[in-house]
N, C-alpha and C positions, 0 to 999 in steps of 0.2 A: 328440297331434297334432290342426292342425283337419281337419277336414272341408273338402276343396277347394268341399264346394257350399257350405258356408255362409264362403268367405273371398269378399271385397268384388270386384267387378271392378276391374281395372286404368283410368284411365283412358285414355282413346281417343283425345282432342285430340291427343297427340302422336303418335301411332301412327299416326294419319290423315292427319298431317300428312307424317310423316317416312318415306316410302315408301320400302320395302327395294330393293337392287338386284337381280336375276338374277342375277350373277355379279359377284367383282371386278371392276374394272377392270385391263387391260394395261399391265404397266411396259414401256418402251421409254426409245430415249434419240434425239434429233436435234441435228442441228448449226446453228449459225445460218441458215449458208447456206440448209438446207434448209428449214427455217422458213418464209423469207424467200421463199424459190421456191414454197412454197406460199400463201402469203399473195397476191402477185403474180399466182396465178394461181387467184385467189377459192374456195381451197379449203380459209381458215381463215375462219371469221367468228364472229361477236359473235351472238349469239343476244337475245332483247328481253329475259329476265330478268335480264342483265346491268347493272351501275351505269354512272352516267356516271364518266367518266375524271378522275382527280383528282389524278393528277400533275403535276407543275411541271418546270421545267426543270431544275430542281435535284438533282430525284429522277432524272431524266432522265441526268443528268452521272454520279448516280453508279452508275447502275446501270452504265454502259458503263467505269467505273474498276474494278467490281466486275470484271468480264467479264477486261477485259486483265493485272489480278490473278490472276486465274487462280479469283477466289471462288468457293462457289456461288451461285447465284440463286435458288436454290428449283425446286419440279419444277412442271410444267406439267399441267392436265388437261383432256383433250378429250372430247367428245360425237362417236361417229359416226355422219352420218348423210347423207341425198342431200339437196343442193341444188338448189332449182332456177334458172336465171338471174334473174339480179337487176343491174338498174343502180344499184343506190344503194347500194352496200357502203363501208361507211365504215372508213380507216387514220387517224387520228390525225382531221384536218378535211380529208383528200383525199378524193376520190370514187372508186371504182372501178366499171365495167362489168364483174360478176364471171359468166360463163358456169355454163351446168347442171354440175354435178361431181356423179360417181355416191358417189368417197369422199371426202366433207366434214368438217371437223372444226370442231363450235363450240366455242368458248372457256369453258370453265369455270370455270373460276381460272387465273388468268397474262393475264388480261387488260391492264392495266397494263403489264407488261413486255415485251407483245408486239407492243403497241402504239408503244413507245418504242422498241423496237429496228427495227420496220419502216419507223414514217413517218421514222425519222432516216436508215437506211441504203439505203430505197430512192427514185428518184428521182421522185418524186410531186407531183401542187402541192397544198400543202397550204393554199392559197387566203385566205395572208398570215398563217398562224399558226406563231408562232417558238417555240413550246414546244420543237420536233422541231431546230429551225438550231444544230446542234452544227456542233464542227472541235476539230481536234487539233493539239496545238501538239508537233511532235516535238523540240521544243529543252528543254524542261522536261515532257516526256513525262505530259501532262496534257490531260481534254477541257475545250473552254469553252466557255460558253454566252452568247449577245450580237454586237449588231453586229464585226464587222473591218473595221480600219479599211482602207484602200488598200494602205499597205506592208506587211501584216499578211497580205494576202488572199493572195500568190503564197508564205505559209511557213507559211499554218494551213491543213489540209487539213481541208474539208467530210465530215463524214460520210459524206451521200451519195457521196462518191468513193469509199470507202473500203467499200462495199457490194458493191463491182464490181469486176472486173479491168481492165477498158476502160475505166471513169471515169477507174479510179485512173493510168490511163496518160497520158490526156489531162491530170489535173492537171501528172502529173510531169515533162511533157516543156516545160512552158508555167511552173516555177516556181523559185523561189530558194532550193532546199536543195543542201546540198551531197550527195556521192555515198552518206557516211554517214548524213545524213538522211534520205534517199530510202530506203534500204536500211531503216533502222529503220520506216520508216513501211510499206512493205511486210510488215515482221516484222508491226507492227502488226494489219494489214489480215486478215494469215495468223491470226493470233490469234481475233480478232474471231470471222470466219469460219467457224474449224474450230471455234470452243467447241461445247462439246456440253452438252445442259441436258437433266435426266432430265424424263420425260412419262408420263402416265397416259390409259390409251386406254377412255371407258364405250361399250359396247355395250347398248343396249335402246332398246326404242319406246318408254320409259314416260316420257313428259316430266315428269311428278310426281315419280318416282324423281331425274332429274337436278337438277330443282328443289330437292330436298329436299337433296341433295348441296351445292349452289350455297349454299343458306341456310345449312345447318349450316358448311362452311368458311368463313363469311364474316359467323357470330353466335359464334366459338370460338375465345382465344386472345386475348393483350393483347400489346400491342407494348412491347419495353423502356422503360423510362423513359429520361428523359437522364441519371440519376444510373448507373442500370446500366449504359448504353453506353462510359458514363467511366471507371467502374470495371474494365470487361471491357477496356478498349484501354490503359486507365494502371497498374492494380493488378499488372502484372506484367512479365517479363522478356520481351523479345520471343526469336524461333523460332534465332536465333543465337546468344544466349546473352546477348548485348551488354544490361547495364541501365540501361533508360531510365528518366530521371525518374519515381523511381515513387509514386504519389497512391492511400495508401490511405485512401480517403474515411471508413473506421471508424477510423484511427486519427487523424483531424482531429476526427473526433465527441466521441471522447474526449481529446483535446487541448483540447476547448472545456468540457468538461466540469468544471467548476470551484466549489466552495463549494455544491455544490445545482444549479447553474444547469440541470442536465441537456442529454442530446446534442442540440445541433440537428439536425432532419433532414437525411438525407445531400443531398440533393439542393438544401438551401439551403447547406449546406457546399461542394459542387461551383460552386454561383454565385457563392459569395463567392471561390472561385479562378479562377474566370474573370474578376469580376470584378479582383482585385488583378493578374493578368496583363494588364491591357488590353481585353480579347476581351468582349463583349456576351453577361452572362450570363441574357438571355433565351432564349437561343439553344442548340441541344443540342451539343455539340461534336465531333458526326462531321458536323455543319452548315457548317464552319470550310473554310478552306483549310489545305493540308498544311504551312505552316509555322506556324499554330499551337501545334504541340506545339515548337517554339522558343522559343515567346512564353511559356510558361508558368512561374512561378514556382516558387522552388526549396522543395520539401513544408515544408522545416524551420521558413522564412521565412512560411510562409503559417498555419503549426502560432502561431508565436509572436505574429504579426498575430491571428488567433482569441480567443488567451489574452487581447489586450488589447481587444479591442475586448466580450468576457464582462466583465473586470473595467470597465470603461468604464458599461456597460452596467447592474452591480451594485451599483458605486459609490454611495453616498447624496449626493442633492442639493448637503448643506453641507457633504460632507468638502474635506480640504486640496486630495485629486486627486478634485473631483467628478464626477458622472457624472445617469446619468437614471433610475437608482434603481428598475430593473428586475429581480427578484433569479430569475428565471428564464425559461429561453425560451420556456414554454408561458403565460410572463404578457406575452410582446413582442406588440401590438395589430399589426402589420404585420411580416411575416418580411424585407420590403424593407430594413427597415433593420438588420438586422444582417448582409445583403450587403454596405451602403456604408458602412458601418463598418468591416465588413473591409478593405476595398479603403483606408482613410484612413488606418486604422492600419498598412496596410502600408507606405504610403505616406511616411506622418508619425509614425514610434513619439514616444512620449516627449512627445505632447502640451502644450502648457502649460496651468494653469489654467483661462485668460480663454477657450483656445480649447476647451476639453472642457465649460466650461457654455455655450458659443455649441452646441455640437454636440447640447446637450442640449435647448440650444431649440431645434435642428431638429429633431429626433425630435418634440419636443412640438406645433411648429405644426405639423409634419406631418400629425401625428395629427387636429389641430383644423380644418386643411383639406382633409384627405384627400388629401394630396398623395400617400403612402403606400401605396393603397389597391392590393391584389394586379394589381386590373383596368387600372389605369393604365401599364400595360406605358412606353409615352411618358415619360412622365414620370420613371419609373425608370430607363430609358436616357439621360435628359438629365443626370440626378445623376452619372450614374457619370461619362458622359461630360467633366462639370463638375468634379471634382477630376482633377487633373491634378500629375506631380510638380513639384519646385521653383516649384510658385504653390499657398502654403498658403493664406496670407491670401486671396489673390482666389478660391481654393477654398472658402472657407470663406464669402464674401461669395455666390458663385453656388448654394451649398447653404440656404444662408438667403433669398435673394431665389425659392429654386423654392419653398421649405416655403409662403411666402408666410405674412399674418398676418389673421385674421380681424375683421372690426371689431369682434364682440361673440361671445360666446358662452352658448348657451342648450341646457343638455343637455336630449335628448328620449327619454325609455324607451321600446327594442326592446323584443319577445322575446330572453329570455338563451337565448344558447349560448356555453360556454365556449369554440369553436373561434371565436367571431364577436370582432370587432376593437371593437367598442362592449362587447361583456360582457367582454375583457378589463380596458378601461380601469376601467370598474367593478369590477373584482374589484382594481384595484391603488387605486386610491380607497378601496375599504372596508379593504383592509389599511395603507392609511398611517393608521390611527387604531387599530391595534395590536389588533385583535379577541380579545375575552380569553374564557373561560368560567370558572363559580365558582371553579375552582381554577387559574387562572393564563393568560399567553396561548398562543393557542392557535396549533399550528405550522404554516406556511404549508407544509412541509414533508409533511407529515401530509397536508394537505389536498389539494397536488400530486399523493401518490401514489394519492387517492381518486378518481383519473381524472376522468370525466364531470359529478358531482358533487362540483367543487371547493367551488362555494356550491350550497349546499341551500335545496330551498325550506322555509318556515313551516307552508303549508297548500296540502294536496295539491290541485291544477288542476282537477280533476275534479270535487272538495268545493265549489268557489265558484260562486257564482250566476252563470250567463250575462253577464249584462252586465258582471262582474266578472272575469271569464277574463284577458281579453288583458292587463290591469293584473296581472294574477296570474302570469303567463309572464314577466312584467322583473323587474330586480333588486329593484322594491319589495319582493318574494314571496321575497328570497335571502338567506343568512347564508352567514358563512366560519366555521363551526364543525366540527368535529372529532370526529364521534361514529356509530354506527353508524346513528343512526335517517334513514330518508329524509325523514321529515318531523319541523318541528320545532315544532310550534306547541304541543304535549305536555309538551314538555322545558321549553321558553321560560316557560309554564303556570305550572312550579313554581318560579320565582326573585322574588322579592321586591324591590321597590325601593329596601328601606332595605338590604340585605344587597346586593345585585347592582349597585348605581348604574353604578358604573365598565364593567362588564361586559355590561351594557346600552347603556351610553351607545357603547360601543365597538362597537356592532351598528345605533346608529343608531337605538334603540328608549328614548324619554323615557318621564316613569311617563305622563302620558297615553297613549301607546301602548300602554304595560303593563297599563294598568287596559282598554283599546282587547283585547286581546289577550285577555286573561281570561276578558273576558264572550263572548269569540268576535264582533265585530263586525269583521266583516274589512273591510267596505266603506270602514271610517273609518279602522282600522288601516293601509291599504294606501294609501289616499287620504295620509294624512300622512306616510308612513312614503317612498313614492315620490316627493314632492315635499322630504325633505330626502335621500334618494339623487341626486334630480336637481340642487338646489343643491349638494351637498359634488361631484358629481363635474365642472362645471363651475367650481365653485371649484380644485380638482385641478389640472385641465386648464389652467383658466389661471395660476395659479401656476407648473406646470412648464414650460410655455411662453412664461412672461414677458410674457403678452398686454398693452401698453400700456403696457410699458416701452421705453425705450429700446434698440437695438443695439450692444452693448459688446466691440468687437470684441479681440483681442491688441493690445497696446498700439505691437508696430510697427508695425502697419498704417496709424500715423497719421502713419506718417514718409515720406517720399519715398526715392528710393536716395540721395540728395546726404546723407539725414539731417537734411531740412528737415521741417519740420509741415505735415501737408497742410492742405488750406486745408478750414474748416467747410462 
C-alpha cells in the first residue's frame, strides 16, 4: 500500500472552485399560477450570475405546447433568500417596481422558462418586444406566434388573457367563438394554470456554493441532436398502439450501404428525408409544424431513393449509366450533395444518361466553386428548393446555374485532413491513377478502414526543417498506401526505379524524385512532388466538372411542349 504522506495532493482549482452545499436542496412542486403570483409580486428574480435570455419565439411556442400536452418541462431550482426593493426587476423586457420580500427566490436554472411563461401570461409592457405576443387559436388547438390580423384578433385568444380569469372574461364576452370554443378555451386556461412543474429550494448564504451550482448545471450535459430527436419521435409506435410512419434511420444507413460505400451519417440520412419530403433539411424536425409528419415520405421510397443516388454516386465517369465516381461516403468532399441527390432521385428514379453526367457536373462545379460548402446553409436551401417535381429539365438547368462554373482553376495545397473537403478531393485525385505497391494495387478499401490515416505521410512533420513544415502537412507529404508503417519514407527508400516504375509513377513520384527521396532531400522532393499533386488535382477537377465545355443538357430540353426546337 502507499503511504497516504508520500501520495501527491489532490488538485485544488476545482475544489476551490466548486464549493459544496450545507445541505441538499428541497424538492417541492408549484403551479403556474403560483409561479406567476409570485413573480408579479417580485418575489422571484434573476440574480446577476445569470445568462442573458436566448430564447426565441419559437422556443416560446413550444414550451407552452409542451405544458397543454400535459409534458414535462423540467424542474426548476431556486436560491432563498431576502430581497430588498428594487425598481428595476426585469420579466422578459418589462420592468417591474418589485417591493422588500423577506422570502425571495432567485432563479437558478429555469430561467428561460420562467420567463416565457411570465412575460407571455401576465399583463406587462414589455416596451414593444413580441418575443412573449403569443395567442391560441382554439380551432386547430395550437399556440402562434406573429402579428393577427383584424378578423383573427376576436378568435385567437392572447395569452395574456388566458393568465387570468378576468382577462379571459373580458376577451370572451367581446369575441367570435362559438359556445364550444369558449368552453375549450377555458379547459385550456384551467390547464395552463393548474400545471404543476417540480422545483428545488437552495438554502445558504454562501453565494460561491450557488454559483458553483449555477456553473456546473449549465457546463453538463449535451442536448440531442436533430438526428436523435427524429429518431426518438419516428422510430416507433406511438402510446395507442396505432403505427406510424416508421423511419428507422439505421436501417436507411444500411440501405445506403452498398459495394463499400459505407453508412452515411445518420443525421445526413435524416436531411436527405426531409429533404425528398419537401421540408427544409436544415432544419431539426420537432422545428416543423404538426402536419409535417404528413409530408413525409414513405421509409421504403426514400430506402430506394438512397440506393440510387449510392450507385449514382459510385458510378464510373464513362460507364453506360455514368455517375461522379465517388466510390465511398467518407471520400464525398461536401455531405450537401448526397442530401440533393437524394431528394432528385426521389424525385426522378431512372435518370437518363445525358441527365446523370449534367448532375455529375453539378457535383463537380460545385466542388470547384464552393457552392457545396457545409457553411453555405443559403445556398443549400436554394438547391433543394430548385428541384421541384414534374420540372426535371428546368430542375436540372437551376442546379447547374447555382453550381455556377469557374473561369479557371488553379489548385492550392491546405494542410491535409482527411475530414476536410480539399483533402478529400485529393485523396480521390491520387486514387483515379490507381495507386499500386510492389505487389499489386493497393485497396482503397484497406485504406478506408485505416481511419485517420487514409493517406500517410512520407516523412514525419516534426523531422522537416521549419520552413519546410507547412508544405509538409499537404498532400505533397501523402501516399495512399496500405501498410502498417506511419511513415513512409523508409519503405519508399527501398523500391527501385527500374523494378517499381508503374508503382511509383502511381504515387506521383518520377525517378527524379526517387533519387530526390533517397538521398533524403526533402526540400526538392516536396517542392516537386506538391506541384505535380497541385497540377493532376486541378486537372481532376476540371475534367470532372467539364470546366469549359459546353452544357449538354437531356436532349428534350431542346424542344418546346408543341415539340418544336427551341430557339439557340
Amino acid at each position: 500500500m502507499v503511504d497516504p504522506a508520500e501520495r501527491p495532493e489532490p488538485s485544488t482549482s476545482s475544489s476551490a472552485l466548486y464549493v459544496p452545499l450545507p445541505k441538499p436542496p428541497a424538492a417541492f412542486s408549484l403551479t403556474v399560477r403560483k409561479l406567476l403570483g409570485r413573480v408579479q409580486e417580485g418575489a422571484i428574480r434573476v440574480p446577476s450570475f445569470q445568462r442573458p435570455l436566448r430564447w426565441t419565439s419559437s422556443d416560446v411556442v413550444k414550451l407552452f405546447d409542451s405544458v397543454l400536452k400535459g409534458y414535462p418541462i423540467g424542474s426548476l431550482l431556486f436560491w432563498k433568500r431576502k430581497f430588498e426593493r428594487e425598481p428595476q426587476v426585469r420579466v422578459g423586457s418589462a420592468i417591474l417596481d418589485a417591493p422588500a420580500v423577506d422570502d425571495g427566490w432567485s432563479i437558478v436554472d429555469g430561467q428561460q422558462r420562467i420567463t416565457a411563461l411570465a412575460a407571455s401570461l401576465l399583463e406587462l409592457d414589455q416596451r414593444g418586444d413580441v418575443t412573449w405576443d403569443l395567442c391560441f387559436d382554439p380551432v386547430n388547438n395550437v399556440f402562434l406566434h406573429g402579428p393577427v390580423s383584424p378578423a383573427e384578433a376576436r378568435r385567437h385568444v392572447p395569452l395574456r388573457a388566458l393568465g387570468d380569469l378576468r382577462r379571459l372574461g373580458r376577451f370572451l364576452r367581446d369575441c367570435d367563438l362559438s359556445e364550444e370554443e369558449q368552453s375549450r378555451v377555458e379547459e385550456v386556461q384551467q390547464r395552463l394554470l393548474d400545471y404543476e412543474v417540480p422545483g428545488y429550494l437552495l438554502e445558504t448564504d454562501d453565494v460561491d456554493a450557488v454559483r458553483a451550482v449555477f456553473a456546473r448545471l449549465n457546463s453538463t450535459g449535451v442536448r440531442m441532436r436533430a438526428d436523435e430527436v427524429f429518431q426518438a419521435l419516428l422510430g416507433a409506435s406511438d402510446a395507442r398502439g396505432v403505427r406510424r410512419r416508421r423511419f428507422d434511420l439505421g436501417e436507411l444507413q444500411r440501405a445506403a450501404d452498398i459495394d463499400g460505400f459505407g453508412e452515411p451519417p445518420r443525421n445526413e440520412v435524416m436531411k436527405a428525408v426531409l429533404a425528398m419530403s419537401g421540408l427544409d433539411p436544415s432544419k431539426r424536425f420537432d422545428d416543423f409544424q404538426e402536419d409535417a409528419l404528413g409530408k413525409l415520405v414513405a421509409p421504403e421510397d426514400a430506402a430506394e431513393a438512397l440506393r440510387q443516388t449510392v450507385a449514382f454516386l459510385q458510378a464510373p465517369v464513362h460507364a453506360s449509366e455514368p455517375g461522379a465516381e465517388i466510390p465511398a461516403y467518407a471520400f464525398i468532399p461536401y455531405p450537401v450533395v448526397f442530401v440533393i441527390l437524394a431528394q432528385w432521385f426521389y424525385l426522378f428514379p431512372g435518370s437518363s444518361e445525358p441527365t446523370r453526367r449534367a448532375l455529375a457536373q453539378w457535383l463537380w462545379r460545385g466542388v470547384a466553386t464552393g457552392v457545396h460548402e457545409r457553411a453555405a446553409v443559403s445556398a443549400m436551401r436554394r438547391q433543394v428548393r430548385s428541384i421541384r417535381a414534374a420540372e426535371e429539365t428546368e430542375s436540372l438547368q437551376r442546379l447547374l446555374d447555382a453550381a455556377g462554373e469557374p473561369p479557371s482553376l488553379e489548385w492550392s495545397l491546405d494542410p491535409f485532413h482527411a475530414n476536410h473537403a480539399a483533402s478529400r478531393v485529393e485523396i480521390l485525385a491520387l486514387l483515379s491513377l490507381g495507386p499500386r505497391d510492389p505487389n499489386g494495387p493497393v485497396s482503397w478499401r484497406a485504406l478506408l478502414a485505416s481511419g485517420a490515416r487514409v493517406a500517410r505521410e512520407i516523412f514525419r512533420v516534426d523531422a522537416v526543417d521549419p520552413p519546410l513544415r507547412m508544405l509538409a502537412r499537404t498532400a505533397a507529404n501523402r501516399v495512399l498506401l496500405d501498410t502498417s508503417h506511419s511513415h513512409l519514407r523508409t519503405q519508399l527508400h527501398r523500391w527501385s526505379w527500374h523494378e517499381h516504375r508503374d508503382a511509383l509513377e502511381s504515387h506521383l513520384i518520377d525517378e527524379a524524385g526517387l533519387e530526390e527521396l533517397q538521398r533524403n532531400d526533402m526540400q526538392t522532393f516536396l517542392e516537386r512532388r506538391g506541384a505535380r499533386v497541385r497540377a493532376l488535382v486541378s486537372r481532376f477537377v476540371a475534367q470532372r466538372a467539364s470546366l469549359g465545355a459546353p452544357r449538354i443538357l437531356p436532349v428534350e430540353s431542346y424542344f418546346d411542349r408543341h415539340g418544336e426546337t427551341s430557339a439557340p
